[in-house]
C-alpha positions as CSV (number, residue, x, y, z in Angstrom):
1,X,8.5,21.2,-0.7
2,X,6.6,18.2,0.6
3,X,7.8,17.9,4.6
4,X,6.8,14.6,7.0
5,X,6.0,16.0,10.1
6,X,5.7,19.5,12.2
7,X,8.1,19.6,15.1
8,X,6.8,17.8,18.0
9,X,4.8,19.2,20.7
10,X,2.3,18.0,23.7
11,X,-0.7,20.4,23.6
12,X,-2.0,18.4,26.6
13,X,1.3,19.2,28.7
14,X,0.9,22.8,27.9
15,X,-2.9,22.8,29.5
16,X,-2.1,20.4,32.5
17,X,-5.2,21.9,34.0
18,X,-7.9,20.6,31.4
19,X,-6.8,17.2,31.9
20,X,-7.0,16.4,28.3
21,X,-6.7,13.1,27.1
22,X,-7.8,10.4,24.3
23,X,-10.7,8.7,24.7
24,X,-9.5,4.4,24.3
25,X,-10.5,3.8,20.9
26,X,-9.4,7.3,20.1
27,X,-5.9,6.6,21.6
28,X,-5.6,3.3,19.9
29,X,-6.4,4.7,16.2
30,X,-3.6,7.3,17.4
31,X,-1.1,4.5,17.7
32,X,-2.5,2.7,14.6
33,X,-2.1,6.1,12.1
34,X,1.8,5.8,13.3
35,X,2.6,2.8,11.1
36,X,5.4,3.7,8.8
37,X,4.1,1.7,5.5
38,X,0.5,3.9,5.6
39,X,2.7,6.9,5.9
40,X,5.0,6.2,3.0
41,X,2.4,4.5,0.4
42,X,0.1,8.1,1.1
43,X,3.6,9.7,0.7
44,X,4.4,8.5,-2.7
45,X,1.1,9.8,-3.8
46,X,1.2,13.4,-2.5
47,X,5.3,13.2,-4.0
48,X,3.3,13.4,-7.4
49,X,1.7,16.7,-7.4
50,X,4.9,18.2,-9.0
51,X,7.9,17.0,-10.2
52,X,10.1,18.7,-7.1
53,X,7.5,18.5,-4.9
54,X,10.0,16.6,-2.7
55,X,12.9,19.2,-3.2
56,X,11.8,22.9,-3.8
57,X,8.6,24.7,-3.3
58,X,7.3,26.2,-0.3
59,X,7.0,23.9,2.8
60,X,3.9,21.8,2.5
61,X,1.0,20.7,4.8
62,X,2.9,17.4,6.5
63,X,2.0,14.0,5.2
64,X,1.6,13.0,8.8
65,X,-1.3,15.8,9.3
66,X,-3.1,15.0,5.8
67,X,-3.2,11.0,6.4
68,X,-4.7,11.9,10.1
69,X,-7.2,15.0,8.8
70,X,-8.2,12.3,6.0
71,X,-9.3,9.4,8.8
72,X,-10.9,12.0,10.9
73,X,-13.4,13.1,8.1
74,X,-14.2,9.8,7.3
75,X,-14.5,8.7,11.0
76,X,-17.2,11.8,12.1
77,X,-18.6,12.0,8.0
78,X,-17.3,15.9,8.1
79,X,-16.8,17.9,4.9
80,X,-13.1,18.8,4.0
81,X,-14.9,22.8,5.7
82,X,-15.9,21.0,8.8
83,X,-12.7,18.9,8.9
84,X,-10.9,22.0,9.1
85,X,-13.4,23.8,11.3
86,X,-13.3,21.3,13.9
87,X,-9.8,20.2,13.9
88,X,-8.9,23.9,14.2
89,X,-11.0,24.5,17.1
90,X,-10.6,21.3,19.0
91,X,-7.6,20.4,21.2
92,X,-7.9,16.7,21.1
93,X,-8.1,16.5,17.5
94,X,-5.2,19.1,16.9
95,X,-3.3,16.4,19.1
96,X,-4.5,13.4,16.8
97,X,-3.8,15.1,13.9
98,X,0.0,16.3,15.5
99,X,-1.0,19.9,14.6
100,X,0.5,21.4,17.3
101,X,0.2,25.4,17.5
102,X,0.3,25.2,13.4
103,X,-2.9,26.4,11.3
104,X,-5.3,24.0,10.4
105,X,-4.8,22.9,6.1
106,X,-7.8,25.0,4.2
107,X,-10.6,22.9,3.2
108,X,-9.1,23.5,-0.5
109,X,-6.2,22.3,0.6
110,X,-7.1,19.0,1.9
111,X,-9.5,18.7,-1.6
112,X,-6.4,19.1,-3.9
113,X,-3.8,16.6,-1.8
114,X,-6.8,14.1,-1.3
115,X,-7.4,14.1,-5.3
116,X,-3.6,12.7,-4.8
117,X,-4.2,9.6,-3.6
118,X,-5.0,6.7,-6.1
119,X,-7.8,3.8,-5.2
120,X,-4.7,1.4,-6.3
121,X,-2.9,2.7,-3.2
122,X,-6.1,2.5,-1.0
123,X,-6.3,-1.0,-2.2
124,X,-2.5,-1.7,-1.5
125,X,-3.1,-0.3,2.3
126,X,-6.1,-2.8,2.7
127,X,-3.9,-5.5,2.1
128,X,-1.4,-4.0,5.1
129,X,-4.9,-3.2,7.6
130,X,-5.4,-6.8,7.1
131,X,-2.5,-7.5,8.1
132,X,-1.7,-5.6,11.3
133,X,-5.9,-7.0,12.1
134,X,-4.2,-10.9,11.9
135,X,-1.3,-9.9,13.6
136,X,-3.0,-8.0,16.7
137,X,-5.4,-11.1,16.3
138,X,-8.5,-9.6,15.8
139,X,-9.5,-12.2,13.3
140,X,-8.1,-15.3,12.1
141,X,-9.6,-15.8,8.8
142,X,-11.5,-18.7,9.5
143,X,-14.3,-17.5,8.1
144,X,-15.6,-15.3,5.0
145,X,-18.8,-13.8,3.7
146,X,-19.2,-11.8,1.0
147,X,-22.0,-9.7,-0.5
148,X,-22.3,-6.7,-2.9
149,X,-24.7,-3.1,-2.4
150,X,-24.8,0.2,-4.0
151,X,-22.5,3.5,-3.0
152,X,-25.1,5.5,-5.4
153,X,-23.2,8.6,-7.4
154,X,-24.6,12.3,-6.7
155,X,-27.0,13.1,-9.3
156,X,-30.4,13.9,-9.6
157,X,-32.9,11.3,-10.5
158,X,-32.3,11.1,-14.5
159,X,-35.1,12.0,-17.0
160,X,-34.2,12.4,-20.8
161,X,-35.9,16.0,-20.8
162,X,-33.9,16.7,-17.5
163,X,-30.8,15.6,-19.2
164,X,-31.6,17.9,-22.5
165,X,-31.3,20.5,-20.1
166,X,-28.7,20.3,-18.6
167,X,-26.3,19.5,-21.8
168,X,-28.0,22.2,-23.3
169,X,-27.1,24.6,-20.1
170,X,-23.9,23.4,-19.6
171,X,-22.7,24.1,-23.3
172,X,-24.2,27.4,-23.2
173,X,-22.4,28.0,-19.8
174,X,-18.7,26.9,-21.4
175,X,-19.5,28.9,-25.1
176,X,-20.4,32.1,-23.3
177,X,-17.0,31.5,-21.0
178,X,-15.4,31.3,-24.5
179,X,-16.6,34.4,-25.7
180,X,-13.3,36.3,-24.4
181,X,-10.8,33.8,-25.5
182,X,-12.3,33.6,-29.4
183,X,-12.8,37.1,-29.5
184,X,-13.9,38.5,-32.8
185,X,-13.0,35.4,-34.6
186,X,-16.6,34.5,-34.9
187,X,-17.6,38.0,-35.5
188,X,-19.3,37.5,-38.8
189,X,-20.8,33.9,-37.6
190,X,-24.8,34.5,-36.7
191,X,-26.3,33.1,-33.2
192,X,-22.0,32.3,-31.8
193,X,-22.5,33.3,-29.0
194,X,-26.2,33.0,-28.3
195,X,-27.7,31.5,-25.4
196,X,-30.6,28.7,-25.9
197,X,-30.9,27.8,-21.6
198,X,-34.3,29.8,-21.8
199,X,-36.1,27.9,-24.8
200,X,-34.9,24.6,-23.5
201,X,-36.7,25.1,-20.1
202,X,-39.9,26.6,-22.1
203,X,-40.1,22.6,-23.7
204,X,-39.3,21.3,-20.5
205,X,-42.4,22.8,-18.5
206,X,-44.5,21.8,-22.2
207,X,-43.2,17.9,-21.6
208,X,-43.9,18.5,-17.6
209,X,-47.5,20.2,-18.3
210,X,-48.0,16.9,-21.1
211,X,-47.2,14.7,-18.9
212,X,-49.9,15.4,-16.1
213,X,-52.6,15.1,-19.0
214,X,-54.2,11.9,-20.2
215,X,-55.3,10.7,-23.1
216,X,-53.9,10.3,-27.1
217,X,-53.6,14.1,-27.8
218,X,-51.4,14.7,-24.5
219,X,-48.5,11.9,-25.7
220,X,-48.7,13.7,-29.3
221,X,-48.4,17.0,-27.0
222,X,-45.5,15.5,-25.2
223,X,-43.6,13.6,-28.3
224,X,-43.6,17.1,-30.2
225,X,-42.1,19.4,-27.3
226,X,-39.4,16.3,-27.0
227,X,-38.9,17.0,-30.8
228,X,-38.0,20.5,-30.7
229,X,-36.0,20.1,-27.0
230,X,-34.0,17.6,-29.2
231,X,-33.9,20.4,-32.1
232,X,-32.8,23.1,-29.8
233,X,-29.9,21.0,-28.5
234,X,-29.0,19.8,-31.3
235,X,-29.0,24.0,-32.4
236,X,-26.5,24.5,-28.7
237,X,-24.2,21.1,-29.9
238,X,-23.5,23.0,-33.3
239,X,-22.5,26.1,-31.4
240,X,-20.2,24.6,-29.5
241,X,-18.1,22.6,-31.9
242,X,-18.0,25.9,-34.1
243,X,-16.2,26.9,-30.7
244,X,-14.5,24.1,-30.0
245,X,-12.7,24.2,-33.3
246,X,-12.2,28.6,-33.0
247,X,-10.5,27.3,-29.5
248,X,-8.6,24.7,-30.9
249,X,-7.3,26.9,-34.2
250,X,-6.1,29.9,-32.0
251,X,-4.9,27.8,-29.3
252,X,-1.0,28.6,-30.5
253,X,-1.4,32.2,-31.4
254,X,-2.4,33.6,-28.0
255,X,-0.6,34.3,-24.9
256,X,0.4,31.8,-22.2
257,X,-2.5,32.7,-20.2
258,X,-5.2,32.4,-23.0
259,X,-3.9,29.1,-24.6
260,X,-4.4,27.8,-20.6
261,X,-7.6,29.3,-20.7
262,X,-8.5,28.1,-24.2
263,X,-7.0,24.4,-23.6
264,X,-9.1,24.0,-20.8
265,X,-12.2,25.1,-22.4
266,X,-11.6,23.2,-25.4
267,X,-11.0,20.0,-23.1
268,X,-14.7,21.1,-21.1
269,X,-16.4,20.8,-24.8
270,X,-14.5,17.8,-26.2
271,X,-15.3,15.6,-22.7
272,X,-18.9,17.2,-22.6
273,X,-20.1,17.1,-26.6
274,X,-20.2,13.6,-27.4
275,X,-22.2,13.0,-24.0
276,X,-25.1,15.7,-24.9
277,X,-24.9,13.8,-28.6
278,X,-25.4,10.4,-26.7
279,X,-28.2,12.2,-24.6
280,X,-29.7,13.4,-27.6
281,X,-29.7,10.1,-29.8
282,X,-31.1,8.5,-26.7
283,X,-33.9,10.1,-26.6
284,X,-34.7,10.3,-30.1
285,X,-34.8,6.3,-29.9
286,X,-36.3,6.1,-26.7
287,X,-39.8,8.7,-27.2
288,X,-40.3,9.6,-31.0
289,X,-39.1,6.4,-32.3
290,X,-40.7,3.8,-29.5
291,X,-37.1,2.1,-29.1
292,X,-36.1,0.5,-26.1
293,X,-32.7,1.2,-25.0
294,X,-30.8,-1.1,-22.6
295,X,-29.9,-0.2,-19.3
296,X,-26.2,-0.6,-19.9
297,X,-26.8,1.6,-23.4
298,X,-28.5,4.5,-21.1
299,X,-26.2,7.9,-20.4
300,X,-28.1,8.8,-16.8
301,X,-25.3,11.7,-16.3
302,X,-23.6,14.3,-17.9
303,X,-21.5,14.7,-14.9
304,X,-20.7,11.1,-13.7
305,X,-21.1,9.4,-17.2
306,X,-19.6,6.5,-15.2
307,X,-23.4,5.7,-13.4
308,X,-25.2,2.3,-13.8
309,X,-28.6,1.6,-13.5
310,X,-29.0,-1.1,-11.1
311,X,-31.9,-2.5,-10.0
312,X,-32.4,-3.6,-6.6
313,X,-36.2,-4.7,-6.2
314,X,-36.6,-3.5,-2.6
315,X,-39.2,-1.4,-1.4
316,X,-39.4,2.4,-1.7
317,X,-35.9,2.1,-4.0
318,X,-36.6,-0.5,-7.3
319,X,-33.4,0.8,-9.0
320,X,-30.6,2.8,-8.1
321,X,-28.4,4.9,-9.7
322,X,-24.8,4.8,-8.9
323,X,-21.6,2.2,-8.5
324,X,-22.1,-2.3,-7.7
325,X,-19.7,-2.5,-4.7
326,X,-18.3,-6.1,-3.9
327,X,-17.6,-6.7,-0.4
328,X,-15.4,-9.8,1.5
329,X,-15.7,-9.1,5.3
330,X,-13.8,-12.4,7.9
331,X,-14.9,-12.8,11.6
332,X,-13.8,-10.3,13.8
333,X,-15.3,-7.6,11.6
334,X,-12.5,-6.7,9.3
335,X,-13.0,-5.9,5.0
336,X,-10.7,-7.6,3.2
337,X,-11.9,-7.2,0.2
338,X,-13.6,-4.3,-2.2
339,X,-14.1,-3.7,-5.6
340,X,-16.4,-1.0,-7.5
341,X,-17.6,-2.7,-10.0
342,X,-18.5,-1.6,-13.9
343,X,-22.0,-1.3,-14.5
344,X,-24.7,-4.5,-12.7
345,X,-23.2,-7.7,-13.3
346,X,-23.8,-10.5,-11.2
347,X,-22.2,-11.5,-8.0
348,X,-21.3,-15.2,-8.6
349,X,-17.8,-14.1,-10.8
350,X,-16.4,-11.7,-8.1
351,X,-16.0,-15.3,-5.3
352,X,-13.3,-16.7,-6.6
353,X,-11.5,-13.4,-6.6
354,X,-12.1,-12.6,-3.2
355,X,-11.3,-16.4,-1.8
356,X,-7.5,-15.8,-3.9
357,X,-7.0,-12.9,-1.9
358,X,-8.1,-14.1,1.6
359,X,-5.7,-16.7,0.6
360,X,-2.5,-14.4,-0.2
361,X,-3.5,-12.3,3.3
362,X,-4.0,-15.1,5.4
363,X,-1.6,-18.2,3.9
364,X,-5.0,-20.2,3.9
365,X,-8.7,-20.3,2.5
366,X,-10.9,-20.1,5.3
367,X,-12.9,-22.7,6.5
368,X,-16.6,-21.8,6.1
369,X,-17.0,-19.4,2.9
370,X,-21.2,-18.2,3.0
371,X,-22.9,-15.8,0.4
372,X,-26.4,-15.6,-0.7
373,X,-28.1,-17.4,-3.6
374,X,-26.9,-14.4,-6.2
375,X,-23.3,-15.6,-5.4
376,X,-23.7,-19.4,-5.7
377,X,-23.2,-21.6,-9.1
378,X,-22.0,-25.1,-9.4
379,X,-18.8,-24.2,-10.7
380,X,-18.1,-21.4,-8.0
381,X,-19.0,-24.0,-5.3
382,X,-16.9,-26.7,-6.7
383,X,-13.7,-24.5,-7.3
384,X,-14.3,-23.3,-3.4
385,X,-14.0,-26.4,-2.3
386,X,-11.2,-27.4,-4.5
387,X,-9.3,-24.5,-3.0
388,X,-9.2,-26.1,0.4
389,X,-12.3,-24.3,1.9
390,X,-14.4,-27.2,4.4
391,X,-17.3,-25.9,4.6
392,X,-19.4,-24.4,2.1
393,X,-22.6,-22.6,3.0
394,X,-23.6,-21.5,-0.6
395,X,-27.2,-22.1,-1.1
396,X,-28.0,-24.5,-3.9
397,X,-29.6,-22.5,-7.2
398,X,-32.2,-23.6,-10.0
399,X,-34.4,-26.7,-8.8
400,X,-33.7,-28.3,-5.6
401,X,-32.3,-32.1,-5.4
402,X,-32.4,-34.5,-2.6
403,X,-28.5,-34.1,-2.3
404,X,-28.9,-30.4,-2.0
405,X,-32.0,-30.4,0.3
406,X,-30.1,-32.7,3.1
407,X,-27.0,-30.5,2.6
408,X,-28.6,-27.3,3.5
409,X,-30.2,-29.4,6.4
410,X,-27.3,-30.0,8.0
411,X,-26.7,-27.9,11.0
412,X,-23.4,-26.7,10.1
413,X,-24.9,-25.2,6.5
414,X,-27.4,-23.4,8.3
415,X,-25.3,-22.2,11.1
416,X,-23.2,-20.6,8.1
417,X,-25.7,-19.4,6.4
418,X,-27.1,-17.4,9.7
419,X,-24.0,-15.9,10.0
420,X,-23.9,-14.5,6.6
421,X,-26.6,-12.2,7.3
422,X,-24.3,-10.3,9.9
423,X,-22.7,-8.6,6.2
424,X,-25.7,-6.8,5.9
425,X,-25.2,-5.3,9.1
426,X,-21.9,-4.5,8.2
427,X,-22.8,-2.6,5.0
428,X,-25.4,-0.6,7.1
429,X,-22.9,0.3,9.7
430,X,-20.5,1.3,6.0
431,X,-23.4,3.2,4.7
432,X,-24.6,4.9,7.4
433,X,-21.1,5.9,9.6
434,X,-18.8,6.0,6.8
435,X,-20.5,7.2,4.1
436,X,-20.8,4.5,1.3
437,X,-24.4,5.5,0.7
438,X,-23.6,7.9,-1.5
439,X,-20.2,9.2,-2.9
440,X,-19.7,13.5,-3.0
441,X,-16.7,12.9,-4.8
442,X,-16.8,12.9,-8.9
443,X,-15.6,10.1,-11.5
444,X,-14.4,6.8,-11.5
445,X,-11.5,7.3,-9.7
446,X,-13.4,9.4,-6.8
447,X,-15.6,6.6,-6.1
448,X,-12.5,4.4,-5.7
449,X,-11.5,7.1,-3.2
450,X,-14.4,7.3,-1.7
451,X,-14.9,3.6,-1.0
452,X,-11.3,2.9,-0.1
453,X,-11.2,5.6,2.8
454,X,-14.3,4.8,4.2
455,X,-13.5,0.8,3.9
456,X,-9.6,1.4,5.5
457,X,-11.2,3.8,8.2
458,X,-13.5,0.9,9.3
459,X,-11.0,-1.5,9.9
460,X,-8.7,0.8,11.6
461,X,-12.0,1.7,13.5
462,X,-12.8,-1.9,14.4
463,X,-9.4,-2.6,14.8
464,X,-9.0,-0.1,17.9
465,X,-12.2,-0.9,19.4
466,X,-11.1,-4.8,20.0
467,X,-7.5,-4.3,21.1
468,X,-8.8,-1.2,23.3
469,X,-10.9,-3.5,25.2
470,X,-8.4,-5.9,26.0
């Protein structure tokens, strides 16, 4: 049974001597996490872990207690283990978090309500943060930036061989799992069950060893140990659908417990097969045929087959391997806009979008609207100005005019256009305090997650630290 809150109690009043207290900002986020429409949105979401979660069922970790452990390990970067560590060992926090005496929620507790909440509901609360932001005036919306970076997925730097591998480990890792469940259904079948892990890494250290070598005779070297890599995956892939079909045959003549068991494995192979296929083709095209394969045709992951190749062109990090994130930031420091974006397109489409909603948060489009030369076309400058925004410090693209040279003279353009750079601060302080480096958390809709915690965190952050200081 899902309940709101633990009965209340003052841990400071029960330790008068420690003189425990919030610090300002700390005390401010306190009153902030007390708003009843970010209690009920993350409510509705943790209402659907089972049908009567709201009437039957043991009594549940309170929603109040999960919203506050969730800003906490955003606002210190903890894991859901230190979350609970800490929280469990520190008075304050027990007080922010309205724990009282009660135990602190396991660490796989606080994984399996947070896989509750949707990014659609992050983005609904962003809307709200906003909103409390205008109406405790820390910004007016006068004035909008926007910009885009990279929250890069976690996987290891992709090679095709590397990839090989792991398809072929992983299916060999789900078949032998199988073994039980199929039991002596594939008795008379020869190689079922057998495991290829050891053969694939043998081609792998003969590509590696290849690879270090010069000359004509080391690419033939390497393009033949790719060959049979491909042929002993290809050898794993056929194991594995005669399994997956064993799995799928039996599934309604075994007991409740092994159809679970078979369903999931069955699910494992059908989401993982066509992927090591992909993988496979891939590199067939790529390295024995001397195809090139487009960035947005390229599998990078078996794990998060969501990844896109993005290049960057900075120094040290050409390309990076993850999620485009689209970001609208207003003066007084406050996102009011995100979006994780399918695979690298460009920035100059995502504008508009963002100047519609500053419009439906605000009532009005803001009067300076800045970007850098990636988010600047005609059309996009035209339409901004059509939409009531004054001044529009979008640099001019393709070759310069005489109109567009004394435009971006003009002192207000440039004063604009300095204070666009202040975003990339921003996405520093986002990357390095709140995590939007590099997402932990798997698939599409854990990078929406991800992003939409760490985004609503730093407004509620920024938030407390303006009105605290008043």
């Amino acid at each position: 049974m899902l309940r709101d809150r633990y009965a209340a109690v003052d841990l400071f009043a029960l330790v008068p001597a420690l003189a425990l207290a919030f610090e300002p900002v700390l005390a401010r986020l306190d009153s902030l996490l007390d708003d009843d429409a970010l209690f009920q949105a993350v409510k509705q979401d943790l209402a659907r872990r089972r049908p009567k979660t709201m009437q039957t069922g043991r009594p549940s970790t309170p929603v109040e207690v999960l919203l506050r452990m969730f800003v906490v390990r955003r606002l210190y970067r903890w894991s859901y283990a230190q979350t609970e560590h800490f929280v469990s060992d520190s008075l304050v926090l027990r007080q922010f978090c309205r724990l009282g005496l009660a135990p602190a929620p396991d660490d796989t507790t606080l994984l399996r309500w947070a896989a509750l909440i949707q990014p659609a509901t992050l983005d609904q609360l962003l809307d709200h943060v906003v909103m409390l932001a205008r109406d405790l005036r820390v910004t007016r919306g006068r004035k909008l930036r926007v910009d885009s970076t990279v929250v890069q997925t976690a996987i290891h730097h992709p090679t095709d061989s590397s990839l090989l591998v792991d398809g072929v480990r992983t299916l060999c890792r789900l078949v032998r799992r199988a073994r039980p469940v199929v039991g002596d259904a594939l008795d008379g079948v020869r190689d079922a069950f057998r495991t290829r892990t050891r053969s694939a890494r043998r081609r792998l250290q003969t590509i590696h060893r290849a690879a270090r070598r010069k000359g004509e005779a080391a690419v033939v070297a390497q393009r033949a140990a790719y060959a049979r890599l491909c042929q002993v995956a290809r050898q794993v892939v056929c194991q594995a659908a005669r399994v997956q079909h064993t799995l799928r045959r039996l599934a309604t003549r075994r007991g409740r417990a092994g159809h679970r068991a078979g369903q999931r494995l069955a699910a494992a192979l059908a989401r993982l097969l066509p992927l090591v296929r992909g993988v496979i083709a891939q590199t067939e095209r790529r390295v024995l045929r001397g195809e090139a394969v487009s960035a947005d045709e390229k599998l990078v992951s078996l794990i998060e087959p969501h990844t896109a190749i993005i290049t960057r062109h900075k120094p040290g990090r050409p390309v990076e391997f993850g999620r485009k994130l689209w970001l609208a930031e207003v003066d007084g420091g406050i996102i009011t806009d995100v979006q994780v974006l399918v695979g690298a397109p460009p920035d100059a489409p995502h504008v508009l979008p963002s100047l519609a909603r500053h419009r439906r948060q605000f009532g009005h489009a803001p009067d300076l609207l800045t970007g850098d030369r990636g988010c600047s076309t005609p059309t996009v400058r035209h339409a901004a100005a059509a939409l009531g925004v004054r001044r529009v410090a979008l640099p001019h693209t393709g070759r310069p005019t005489p109109a567009s040279r004394g435009q971006e003279r003009q002192r207000w353009f440039q004063r604009g256009y300095r204070w666009r750079a202040g975003i990339e601060g921003r996405i520093g302080v986002l990357q390095r305090q709140y995590g939007l480096d590099r997402c932990p958390d798997h698939g599409t809709d854990g990078v929406g997650r991800w992003v939409g915690w760490g985004v609503l965190t730093a407004n509620l952050v920024t938030i407390a630290q303006a009105t605290a200081a008043r």
